[in-house]
C-alpha positions as CSV (number, residue, x, y, z in Angstrom):
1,X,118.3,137.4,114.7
2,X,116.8,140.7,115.5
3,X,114.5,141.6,118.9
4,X,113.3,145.0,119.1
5,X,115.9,146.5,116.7
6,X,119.0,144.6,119.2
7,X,120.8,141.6,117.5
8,X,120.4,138.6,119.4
9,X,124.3,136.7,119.8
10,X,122.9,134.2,122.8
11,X,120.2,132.0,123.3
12,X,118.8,130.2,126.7
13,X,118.7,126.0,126.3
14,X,117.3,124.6,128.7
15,X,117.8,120.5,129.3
16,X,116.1,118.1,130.6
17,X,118.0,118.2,134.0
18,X,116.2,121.6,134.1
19,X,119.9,122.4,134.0
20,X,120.1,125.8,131.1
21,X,123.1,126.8,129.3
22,X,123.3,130.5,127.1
23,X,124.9,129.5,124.3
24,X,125.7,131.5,121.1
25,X,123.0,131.9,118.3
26,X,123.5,129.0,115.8
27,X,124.9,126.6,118.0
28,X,124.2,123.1,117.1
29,X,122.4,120.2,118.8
30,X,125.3,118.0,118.7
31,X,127.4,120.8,120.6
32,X,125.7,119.0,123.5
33,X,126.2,115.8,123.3
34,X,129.1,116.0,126.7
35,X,126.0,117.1,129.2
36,X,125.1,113.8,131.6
37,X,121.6,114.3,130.2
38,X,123.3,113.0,126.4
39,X,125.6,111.2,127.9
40,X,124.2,109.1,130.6
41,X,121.4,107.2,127.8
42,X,122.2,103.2,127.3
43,X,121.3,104.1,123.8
44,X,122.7,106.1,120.7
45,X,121.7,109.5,120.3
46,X,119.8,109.6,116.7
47,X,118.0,112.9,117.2
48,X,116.8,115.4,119.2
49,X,113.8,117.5,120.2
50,X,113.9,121.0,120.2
51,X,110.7,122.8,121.4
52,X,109.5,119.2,120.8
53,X,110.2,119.2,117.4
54,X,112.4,116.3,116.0
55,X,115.4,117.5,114.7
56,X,118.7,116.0,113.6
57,X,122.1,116.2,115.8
58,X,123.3,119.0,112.7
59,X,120.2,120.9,113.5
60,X,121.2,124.9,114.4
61,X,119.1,126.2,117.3
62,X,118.4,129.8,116.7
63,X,115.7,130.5,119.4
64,X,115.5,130.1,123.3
65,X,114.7,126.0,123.8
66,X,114.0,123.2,125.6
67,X,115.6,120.6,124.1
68,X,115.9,116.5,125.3
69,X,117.5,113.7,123.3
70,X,116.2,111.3,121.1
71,X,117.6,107.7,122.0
72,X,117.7,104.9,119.3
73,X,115.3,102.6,121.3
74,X,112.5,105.3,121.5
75,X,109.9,105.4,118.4
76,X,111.1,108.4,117.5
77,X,114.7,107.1,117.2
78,X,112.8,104.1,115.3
79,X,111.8,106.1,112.9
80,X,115.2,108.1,112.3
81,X,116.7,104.9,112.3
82,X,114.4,103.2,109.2
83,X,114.9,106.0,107.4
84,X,118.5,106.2,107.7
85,X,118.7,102.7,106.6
86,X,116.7,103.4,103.5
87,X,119.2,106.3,102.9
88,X,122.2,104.0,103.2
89,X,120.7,101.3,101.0
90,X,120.1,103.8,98.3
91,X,123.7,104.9,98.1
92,X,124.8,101.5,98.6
93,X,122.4,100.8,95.4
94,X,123.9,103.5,93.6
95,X,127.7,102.4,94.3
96,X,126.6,98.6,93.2
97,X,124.1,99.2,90.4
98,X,124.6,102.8,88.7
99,X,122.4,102.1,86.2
100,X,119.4,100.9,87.7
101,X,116.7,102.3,89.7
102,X,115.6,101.3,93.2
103,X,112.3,101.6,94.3
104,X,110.5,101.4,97.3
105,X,107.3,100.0,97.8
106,X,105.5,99.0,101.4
107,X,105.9,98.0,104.6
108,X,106.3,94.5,105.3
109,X,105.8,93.6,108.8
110,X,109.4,94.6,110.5
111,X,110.8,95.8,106.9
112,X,110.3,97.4,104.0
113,X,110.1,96.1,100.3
114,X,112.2,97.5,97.4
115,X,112.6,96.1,94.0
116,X,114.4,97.7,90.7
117,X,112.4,98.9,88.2
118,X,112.2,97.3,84.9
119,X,114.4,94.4,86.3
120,X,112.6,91.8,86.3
121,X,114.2,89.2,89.3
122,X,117.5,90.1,91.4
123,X,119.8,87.0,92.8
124,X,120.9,86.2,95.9
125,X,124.4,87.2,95.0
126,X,123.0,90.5,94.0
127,X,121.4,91.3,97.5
128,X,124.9,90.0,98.9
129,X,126.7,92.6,97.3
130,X,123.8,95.0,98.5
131,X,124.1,94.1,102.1
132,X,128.0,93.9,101.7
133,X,128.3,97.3,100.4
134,X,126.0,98.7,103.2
135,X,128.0,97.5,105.9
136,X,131.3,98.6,104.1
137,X,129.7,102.1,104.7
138,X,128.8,101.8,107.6
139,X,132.3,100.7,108.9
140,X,133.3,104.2,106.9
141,X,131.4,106.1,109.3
142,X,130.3,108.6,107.1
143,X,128.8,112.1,108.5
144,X,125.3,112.3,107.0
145,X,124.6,116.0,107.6
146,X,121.7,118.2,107.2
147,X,121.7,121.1,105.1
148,X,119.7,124.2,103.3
149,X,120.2,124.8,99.3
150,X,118.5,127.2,96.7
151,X,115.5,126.0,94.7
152,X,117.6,126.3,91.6
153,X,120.1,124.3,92.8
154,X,118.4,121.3,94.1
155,X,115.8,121.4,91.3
156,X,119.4,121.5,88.7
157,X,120.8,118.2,91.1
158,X,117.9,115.9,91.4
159,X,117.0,116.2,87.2
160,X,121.2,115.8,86.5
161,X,121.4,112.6,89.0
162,X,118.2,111.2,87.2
163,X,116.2,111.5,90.8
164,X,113.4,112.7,88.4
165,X,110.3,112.1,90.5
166,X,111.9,114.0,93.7
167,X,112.6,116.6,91.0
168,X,108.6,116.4,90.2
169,X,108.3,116.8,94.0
170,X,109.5,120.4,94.5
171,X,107.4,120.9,91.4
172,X,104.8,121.7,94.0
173,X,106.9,124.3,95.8
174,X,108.1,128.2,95.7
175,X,110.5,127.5,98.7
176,X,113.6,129.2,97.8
177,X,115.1,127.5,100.8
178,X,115.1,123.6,100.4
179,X,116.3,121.2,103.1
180,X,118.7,118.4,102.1
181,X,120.3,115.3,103.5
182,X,123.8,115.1,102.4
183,X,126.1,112.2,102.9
184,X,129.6,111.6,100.7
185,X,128.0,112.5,97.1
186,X,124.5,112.0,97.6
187,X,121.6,113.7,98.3
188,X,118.2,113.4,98.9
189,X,115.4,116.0,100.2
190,X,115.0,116.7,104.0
191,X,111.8,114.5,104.6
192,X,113.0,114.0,108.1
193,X,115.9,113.8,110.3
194,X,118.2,111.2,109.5
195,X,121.1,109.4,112.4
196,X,124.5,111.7,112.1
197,X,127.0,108.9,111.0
198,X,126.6,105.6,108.7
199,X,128.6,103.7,111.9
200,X,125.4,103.6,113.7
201,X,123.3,101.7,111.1
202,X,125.1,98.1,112.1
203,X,121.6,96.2,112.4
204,X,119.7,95.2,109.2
205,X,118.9,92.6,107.2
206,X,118.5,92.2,103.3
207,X,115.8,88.7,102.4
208,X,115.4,88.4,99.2
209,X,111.6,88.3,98.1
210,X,109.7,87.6,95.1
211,X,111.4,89.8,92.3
212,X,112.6,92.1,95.0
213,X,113.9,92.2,98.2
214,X,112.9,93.2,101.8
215,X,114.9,95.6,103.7
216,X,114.5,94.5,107.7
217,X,114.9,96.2,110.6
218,X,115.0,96.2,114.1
219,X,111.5,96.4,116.0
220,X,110.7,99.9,118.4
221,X,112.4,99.6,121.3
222,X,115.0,96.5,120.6
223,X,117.0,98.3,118.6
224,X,119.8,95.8,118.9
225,X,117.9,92.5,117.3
226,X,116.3,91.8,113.7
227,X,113.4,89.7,114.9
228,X,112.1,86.5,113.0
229,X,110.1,87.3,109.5
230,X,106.8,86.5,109.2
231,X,105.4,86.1,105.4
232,X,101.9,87.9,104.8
233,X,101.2,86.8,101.4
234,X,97.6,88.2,101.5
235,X,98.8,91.7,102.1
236,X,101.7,91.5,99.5
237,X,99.4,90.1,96.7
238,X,97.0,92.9,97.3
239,X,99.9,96.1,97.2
240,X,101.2,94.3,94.0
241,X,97.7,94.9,92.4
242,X,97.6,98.0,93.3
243,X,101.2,98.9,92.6
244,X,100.6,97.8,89.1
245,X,97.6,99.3,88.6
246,X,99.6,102.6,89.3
247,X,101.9,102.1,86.8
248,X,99.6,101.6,84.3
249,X,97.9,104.6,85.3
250,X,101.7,106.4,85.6
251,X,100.7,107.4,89.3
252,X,102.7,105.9,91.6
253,X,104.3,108.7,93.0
254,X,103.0,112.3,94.3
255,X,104.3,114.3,92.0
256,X,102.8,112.5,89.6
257,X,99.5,113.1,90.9
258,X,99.7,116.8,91.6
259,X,100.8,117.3,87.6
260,X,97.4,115.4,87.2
261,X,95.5,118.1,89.7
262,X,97.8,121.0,87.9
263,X,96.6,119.4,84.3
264,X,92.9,119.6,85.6
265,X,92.9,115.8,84.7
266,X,92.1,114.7,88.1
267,X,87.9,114.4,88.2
268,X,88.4,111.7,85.4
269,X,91.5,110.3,87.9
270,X,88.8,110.2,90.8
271,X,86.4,108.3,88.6
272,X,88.5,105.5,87.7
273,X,90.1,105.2,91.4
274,X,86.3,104.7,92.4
275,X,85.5,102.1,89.9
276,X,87.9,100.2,90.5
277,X,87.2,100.0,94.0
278,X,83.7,99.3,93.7
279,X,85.3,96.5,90.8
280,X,87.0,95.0,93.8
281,X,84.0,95.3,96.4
282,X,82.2,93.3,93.5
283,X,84.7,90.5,93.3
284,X,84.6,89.7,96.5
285,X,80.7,89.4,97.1
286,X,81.1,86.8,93.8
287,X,83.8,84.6,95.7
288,X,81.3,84.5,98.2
289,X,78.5,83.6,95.7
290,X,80.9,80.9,94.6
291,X,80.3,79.4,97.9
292,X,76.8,79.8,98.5
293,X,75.5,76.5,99.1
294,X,77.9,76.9,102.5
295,X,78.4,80.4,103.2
296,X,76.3,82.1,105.9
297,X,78.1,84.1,108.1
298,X,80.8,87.2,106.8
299,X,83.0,88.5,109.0
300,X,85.0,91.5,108.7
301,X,88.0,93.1,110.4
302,X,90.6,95.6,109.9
303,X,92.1,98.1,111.7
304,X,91.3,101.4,113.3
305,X,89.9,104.1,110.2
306,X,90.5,101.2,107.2
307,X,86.9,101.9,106.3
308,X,85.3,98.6,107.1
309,X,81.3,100.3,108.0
310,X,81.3,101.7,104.4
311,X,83.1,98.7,102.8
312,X,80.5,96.9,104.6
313,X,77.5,98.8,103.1
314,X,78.8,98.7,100.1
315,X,79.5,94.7,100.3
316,X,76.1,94.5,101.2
317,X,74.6,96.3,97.8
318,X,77.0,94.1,95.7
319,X,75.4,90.7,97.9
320,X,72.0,91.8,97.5
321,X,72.4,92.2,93.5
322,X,73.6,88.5,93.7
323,X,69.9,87.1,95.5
324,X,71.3,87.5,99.0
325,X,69.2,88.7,102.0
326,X,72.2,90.2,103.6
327,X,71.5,90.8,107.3
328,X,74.2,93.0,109.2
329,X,74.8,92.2,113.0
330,X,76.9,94.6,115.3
331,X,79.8,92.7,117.6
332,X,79.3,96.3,119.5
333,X,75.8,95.0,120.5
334,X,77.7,92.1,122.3
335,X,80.1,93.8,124.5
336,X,80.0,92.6,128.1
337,X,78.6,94.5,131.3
338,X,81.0,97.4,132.0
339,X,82.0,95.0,135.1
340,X,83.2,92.6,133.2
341,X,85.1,94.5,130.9
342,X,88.9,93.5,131.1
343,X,91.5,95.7,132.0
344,X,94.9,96.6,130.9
345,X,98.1,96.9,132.4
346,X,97.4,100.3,133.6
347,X,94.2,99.8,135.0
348,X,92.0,101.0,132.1
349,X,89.2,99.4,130.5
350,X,90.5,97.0,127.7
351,X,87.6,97.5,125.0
352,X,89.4,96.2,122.0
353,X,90.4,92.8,123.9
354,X,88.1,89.9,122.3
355,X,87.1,89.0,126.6
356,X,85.3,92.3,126.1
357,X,82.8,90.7,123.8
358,X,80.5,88.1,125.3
359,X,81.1,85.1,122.9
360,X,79.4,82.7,124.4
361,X,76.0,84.3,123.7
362,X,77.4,85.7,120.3
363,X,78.1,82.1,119.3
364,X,74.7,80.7,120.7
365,X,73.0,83.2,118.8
366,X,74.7,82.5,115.8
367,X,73.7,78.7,116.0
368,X,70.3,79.6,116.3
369,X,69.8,81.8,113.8
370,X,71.5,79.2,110.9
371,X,69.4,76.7,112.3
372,X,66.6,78.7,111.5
373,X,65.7,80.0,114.9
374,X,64.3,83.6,116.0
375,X,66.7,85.3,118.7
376,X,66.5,88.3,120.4
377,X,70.0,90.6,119.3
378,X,71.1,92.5,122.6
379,X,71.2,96.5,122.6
380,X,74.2,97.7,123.8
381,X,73.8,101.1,125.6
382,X,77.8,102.6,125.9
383,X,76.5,105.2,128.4
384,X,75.3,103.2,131.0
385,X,77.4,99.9,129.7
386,X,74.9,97.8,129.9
387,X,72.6,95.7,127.4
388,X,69.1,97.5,127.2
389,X,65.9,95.7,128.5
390,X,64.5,95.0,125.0
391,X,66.3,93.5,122.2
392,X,65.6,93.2,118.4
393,X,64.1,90.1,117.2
394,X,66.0,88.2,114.2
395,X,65.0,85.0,112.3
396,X,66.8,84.6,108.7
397,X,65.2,83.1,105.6
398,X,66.4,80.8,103.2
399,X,68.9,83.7,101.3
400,X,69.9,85.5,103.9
401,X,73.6,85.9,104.9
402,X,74.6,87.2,108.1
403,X,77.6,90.2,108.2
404,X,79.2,91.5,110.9
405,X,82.3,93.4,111.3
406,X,84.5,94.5,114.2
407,X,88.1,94.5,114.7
408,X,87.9,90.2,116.1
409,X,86.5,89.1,113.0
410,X,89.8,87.3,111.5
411,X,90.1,85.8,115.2
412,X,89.4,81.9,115.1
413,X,88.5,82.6,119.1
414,X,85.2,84.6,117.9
415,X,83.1,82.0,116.5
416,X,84.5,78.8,117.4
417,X,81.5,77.4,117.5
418,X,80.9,77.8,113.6
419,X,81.7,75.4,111.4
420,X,84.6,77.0,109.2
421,X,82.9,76.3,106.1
422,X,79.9,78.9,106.7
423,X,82.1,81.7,107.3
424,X,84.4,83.9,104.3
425,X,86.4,86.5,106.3
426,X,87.7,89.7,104.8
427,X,90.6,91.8,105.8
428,X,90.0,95.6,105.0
429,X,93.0,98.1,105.4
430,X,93.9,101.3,103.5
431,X,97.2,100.0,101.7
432,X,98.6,103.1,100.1
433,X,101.0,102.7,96.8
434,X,101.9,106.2,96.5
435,X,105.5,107.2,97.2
436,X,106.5,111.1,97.9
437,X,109.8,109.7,95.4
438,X,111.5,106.6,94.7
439,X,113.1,105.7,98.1
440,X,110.6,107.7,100.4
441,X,107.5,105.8,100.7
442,X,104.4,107.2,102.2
443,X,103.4,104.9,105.6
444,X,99.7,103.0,105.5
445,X,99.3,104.1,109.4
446,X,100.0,107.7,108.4
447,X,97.3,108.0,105.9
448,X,95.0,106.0,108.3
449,X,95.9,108.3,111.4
450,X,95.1,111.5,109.0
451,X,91.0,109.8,108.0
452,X,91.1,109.5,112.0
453,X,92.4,113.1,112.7
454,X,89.4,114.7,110.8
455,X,86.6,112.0,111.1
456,X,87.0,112.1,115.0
457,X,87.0,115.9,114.9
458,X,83.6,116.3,112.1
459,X,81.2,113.5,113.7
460,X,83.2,112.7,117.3
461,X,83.9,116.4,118.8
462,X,87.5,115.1,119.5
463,X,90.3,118.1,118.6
464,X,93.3,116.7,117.1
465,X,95.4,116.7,120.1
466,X,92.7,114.2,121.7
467,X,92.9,112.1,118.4
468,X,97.0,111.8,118.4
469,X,96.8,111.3,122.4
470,X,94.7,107.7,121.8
471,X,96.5,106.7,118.8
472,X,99.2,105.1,120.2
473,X,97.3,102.8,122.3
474,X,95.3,102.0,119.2
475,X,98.3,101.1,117.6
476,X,98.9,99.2,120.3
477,X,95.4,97.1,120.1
478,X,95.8,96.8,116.3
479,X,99.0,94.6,117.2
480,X,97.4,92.7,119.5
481,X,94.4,91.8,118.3
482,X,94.3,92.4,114.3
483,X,97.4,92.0,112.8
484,X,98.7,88.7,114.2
485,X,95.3,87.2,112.2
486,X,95.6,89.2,108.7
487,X,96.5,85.5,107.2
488,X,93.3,84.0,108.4
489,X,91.3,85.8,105.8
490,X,89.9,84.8,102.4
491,X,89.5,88.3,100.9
492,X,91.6,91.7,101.5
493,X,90.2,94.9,100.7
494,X,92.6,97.8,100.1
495,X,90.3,100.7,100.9
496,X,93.6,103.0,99.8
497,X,92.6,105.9,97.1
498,X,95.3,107.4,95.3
499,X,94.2,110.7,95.5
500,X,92.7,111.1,99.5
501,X,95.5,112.9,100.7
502,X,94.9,115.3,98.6
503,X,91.5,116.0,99.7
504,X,92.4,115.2,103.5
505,X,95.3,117.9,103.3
506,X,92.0,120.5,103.2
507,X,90.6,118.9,106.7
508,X,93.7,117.9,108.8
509,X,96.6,120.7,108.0
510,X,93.9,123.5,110.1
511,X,93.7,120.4,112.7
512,X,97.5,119.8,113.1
513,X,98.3,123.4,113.1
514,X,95.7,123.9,116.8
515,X,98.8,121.3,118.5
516,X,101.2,123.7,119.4
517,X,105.1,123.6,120.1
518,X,104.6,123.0,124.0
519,X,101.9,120.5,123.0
520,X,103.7,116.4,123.2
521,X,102.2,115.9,120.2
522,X,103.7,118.7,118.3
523,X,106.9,116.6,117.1
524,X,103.5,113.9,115.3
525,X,101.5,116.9,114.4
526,X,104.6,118.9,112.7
527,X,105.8,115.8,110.5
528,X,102.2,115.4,109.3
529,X,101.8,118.8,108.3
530,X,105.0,119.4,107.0
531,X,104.4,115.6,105.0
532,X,100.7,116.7,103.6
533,X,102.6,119.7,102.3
534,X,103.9,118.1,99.5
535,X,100.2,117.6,98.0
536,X,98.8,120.1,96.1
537,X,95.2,120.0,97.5
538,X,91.5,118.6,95.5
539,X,88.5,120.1,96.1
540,X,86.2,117.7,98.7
541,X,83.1,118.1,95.8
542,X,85.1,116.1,93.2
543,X,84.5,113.1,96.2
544,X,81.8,110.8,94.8
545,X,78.7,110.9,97.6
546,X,78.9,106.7,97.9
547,X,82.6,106.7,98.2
548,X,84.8,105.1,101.3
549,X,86.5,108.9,101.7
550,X,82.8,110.5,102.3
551,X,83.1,108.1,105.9
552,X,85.7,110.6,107.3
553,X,84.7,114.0,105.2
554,X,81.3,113.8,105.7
555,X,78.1,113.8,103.3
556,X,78.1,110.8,101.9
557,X,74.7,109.1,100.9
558,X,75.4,106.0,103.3
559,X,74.0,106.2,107.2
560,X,76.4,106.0,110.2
């Protein structure tokens, strides 16, 4: 490299010891790995961050840097570690079944789902071979290294190895530089940093599962133990509807899609994506109308940016067309004193635990009003935290149907003092089918942390920094106290649009680029940026005004 006309030959890295080491330009991270701060971790080295950016062990440092490992029991290893495994089982795939194609689908609690393509069931002996073949690599210890090719080249690989839709990735790129993961013969695109040797991917599990299989892993921070599977057949019915629904469209991957923004195809795209949402919305308010002589409360739930308010609204047109009154209370309005609030194990204010809502009084209120009864609702003021002096009166009639939603709705605890039969619960979560290829998927969190990113910064005032500072402890709430009860519902919602990160790349890549490299959120706010890359980008105004997207872009003809 060049500084005011002198060739640079040494760089400063500096450890997290504070110790520093000049080193020559080029050197790599796994040049390092005999300094106490490497060596003295319980765990496996995966990765590294340099300048907090994750990086892989193969990674050349070319600048002055700060640079700390990435053990295999932090998330960050977690997520080297996943993708890794994915990596493996593809070869694996490839070594055991040449003439089929693996694809991945979604996440399935502590796994992910995979299944070939125009095969239409897989055996137990077959996922056998799988597994055995995976563990015979890694016993092989193969280097998996990292490294930089021509456009020409990779574009020439991917189309000669049939990886056709990672070839319709770079479609979307000019890059004459292209980043590659390399291990034995195969190769895949740089999506992120991968562990430095098959020997280290010893934990796994391959269940076999509907006409596919799941690929399990350890959880974040046990990196040693596969734990116990737990079926969510709510959640997998709904990403096969929508998986199929993609391949009848042809779009289930994003290079797909940008040929259909390239081909100026995508407004009538848009158009069918929105109908058959609103399809959905409207199958749901008719179960409920299939239970109308008993129905009376509806509760919905979902985590953090899934679009339940405008799900909610839009539910509530769908009820009305049917004869119901629909009548929406907030569970906000029922928080507790500020007093009384719960705290967590550091102290802070636990708003997301159910003891934060008062449900005694929810549940007497409930009562009340399906007997018939007038009740005052409580107004909850969240500056002072404290119910206001005056309420707002309620008393149903004879067709209305009470809605509320909140993030305890699917939680038996809420309204225990409702009979079962009066209440339909729906589960609302943005369930994403796109892949960026066939054994890269795209992560349901991810494209819920991006509406987040620029909702909180258009009607909240928080920058993006503020936004990926919380998320984890949202994460860490959605665990606790959504999840676990995603089987108690009788509806799920996917609010998922194919094309929203397309639109959302607009909003969120000027967000993520304000973090900055000595940001701790730069290593989040890189990946995301460097992930929305591969979309090429649709104008906000081909966003219908009623649709769930306008609830994180703005101007949409529903009240917030």
């Amino acid at each position: 490299m060049e500084s005011e006309g002198i060739y640079v030959r040494e760089i400063t890295v500096t450890l997290p010891s504070g110790k520093s080491r000049v080193v020559p330009y080029g050197t790599k991270v796994n040049e390092f790995m005999d300094e106490p701060d490497f060596k003295e971790t319980k765990y496996p080295i995966v990765g590294a961050l340099v300048n907090n950016e994750l990086v892989s062990l193969s990674f050349k440092v070319e600048i002055n840097s700060h640079l700390k490992p990435v053990p295999l029991n932090t998330r960050n290893g977690a997520r080297i570690y996943r993708r890794s495994l994915c990596f493996l089982l593809t070869i694996a795939s490839r070594d055991i079944f040449p003439e089929w194609r693996l694809v991945i689908s979604h996440s399935m609690g502590n796994g992910y789902y995979f299944y070939f393509d125009n095969v239409p069931n897989i055996g137990d002996e077959d996922i056998e071979r799988l597994s055995r073949r995976m563990r015979e690599l890694v016993e092989e210890g193969l280097p998996i290294n990292r490294r930089v090719i021509s456009y020409t080249e990779a574009l020439e690989h991917f189309n000669r190895m049939n990886q056709l839709d990672t070839a319709l990735l770079l479609k979307h790129t000019n890059e004459n530089k292209v980043p590659v993961n390399i291990c034995r013969d195969f190769m895949d695109i740089f999506h992120e940093p991968l562990v430095p040797n098959t020997n280290i991917l010893k934990y796994f599990e391959l269940k076999n599962y509907h006409i596919g299989f799941i690929l399990r892993y350890p959880a974040v921070g046990n990196p040693y133990t596969i734990p116990p599977f737990r079926d969510n057949p709510i959640l997998f019915s709904i990403y096969q509807e929508y998986k199929n629904w993609g391949k009848i469209l042809k779009v289930n991957s994003v290079g797909r899609l940008n040929e259909i923004v390239e081909n100026k195809e995508i407004q009538e795209f848009i158009r069918v994506a929105e109908a058959l949402h609103n399809k959905k919305i409207a199958e749901i308010a008719d179960r409920i109308h299939e239970r109308k002589d008993t129905v009376r409360l509806v509760l919905i739930a979902g985590p953090s940016s899934s679009g339940k308010t405008t799900f909610t609204k839009k539910l509530f047109i769908q009820l009305r067309v049917l004869g119901f009154n629909p009548v929406v209370i907030s569970m906000d309005d029922y928080f507790v004193p500020r007093e009384l609030t719960p705290r967590d194990e550091n102290g802070r204010y636990d708003f997301e635990s159910i003891k934060a809502i008062d449900t005694e009084l929810l549940n007497q209120h409930l009562s009340e009003l399906l007997k018939g009864r007038e009740v005052i609702i409580p107004d909850y003021d969240f500056k002072t935290g404290k119910r206001k002096l005056e309420g707002k009166p309620l008393k149903l009639s004879d067709q209305s149907l009470i809605i509320m939603e909140g993030i305890h709705g699917l939680n038996c605890n809420l309204t225990p003092q409702i009979d079962m039969d009066k209440k339909y619960k729906i589960y609302v979560s943005a369930l994403t089918q796109l892949n960026l290829d066939d054994h890269n998927r795209i992560s349901t969190t991810d494209n819920r942390l991006l509406r987040r990113l620029v909702r909180d910064y258009k009607f909240r005032g928080y920058s993006a920094l503020e936004t990926l500072s919380r998320w984890p402890s949202v994460r860490d709430g959605e665990n606790k106290y959504i999840f676990p009860y995603q089987n108690n519902a009788d509806s799920a919602f996917n609010s998922a649009l194919d094309y929203e990160l397309s639109v959302l790349t607009i909003y969120a890549i000027p967000l993520l680029r304000t973090i900055k490299p000595f940001h701790e959120h730069y290593t989040e706010a890189k990946r995301l940026e460097t992930f929305l890359n591969n979309f090429a980008p649709i104008p906000a105004h081909y966003v219908p005004r009623d649709s769930i997207l306008r609830e994180f872009i703005g101007e949409s003809e529903f009240k917030y």
